[in-house]
N, C-alpha and C positions, 0 to 999 in steps of 0.2 A: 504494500500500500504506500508506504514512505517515496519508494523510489518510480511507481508509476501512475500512483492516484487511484487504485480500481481497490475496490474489495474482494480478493480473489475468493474468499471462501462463496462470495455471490454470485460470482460471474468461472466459474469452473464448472460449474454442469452443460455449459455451453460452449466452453472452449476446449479445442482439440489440444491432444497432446503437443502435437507438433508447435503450436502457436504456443502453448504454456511452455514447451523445452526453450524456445526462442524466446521468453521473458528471463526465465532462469538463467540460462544462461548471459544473459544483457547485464543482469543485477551486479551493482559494485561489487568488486571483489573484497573490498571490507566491510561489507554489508551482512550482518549474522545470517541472514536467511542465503544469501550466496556458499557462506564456508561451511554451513552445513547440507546443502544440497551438493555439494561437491564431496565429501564424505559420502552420503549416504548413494550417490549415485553409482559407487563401485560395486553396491549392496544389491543393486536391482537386478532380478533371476529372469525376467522376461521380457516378453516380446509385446506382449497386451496393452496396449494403450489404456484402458481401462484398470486394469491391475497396477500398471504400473504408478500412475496416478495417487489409485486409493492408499498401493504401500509408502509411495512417498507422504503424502499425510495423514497416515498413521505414524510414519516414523516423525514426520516434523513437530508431531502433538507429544511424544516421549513415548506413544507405545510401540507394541513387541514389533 
């Protein structure tokens, strides 16, 4: 939000992976939510746009 003005948790059931990887990755690099999406992106098992998504925020909220 800081860095692009949108409230992602409102506006992600409508955006695609692809357009959400391309915010991700834009985000400061010293920006908390950048160094931890960088971590956890070594973590991701699939291919599913869908999955991959939900486990990213699952992971970004602290869970398993």
């Amino acid at each position: 939000m800081r860095e692009y003005g949108i409230d992602l948790m409102e506006r992600i059931d409508g955006m695609s992976w692809r357009r959400f990887s391309a915010l991700a990755r834009n985000l400061s690099p010293f920006g908390a939510a950048a160094r931890r999406a960088e971590r956890l992106r070594s973590e991701w098992k699939t291919g599913n746009d869908r999955e991959s998504a939900e486990a990213f925020f699952t992971q970004m909220r602290g869970g398993e």
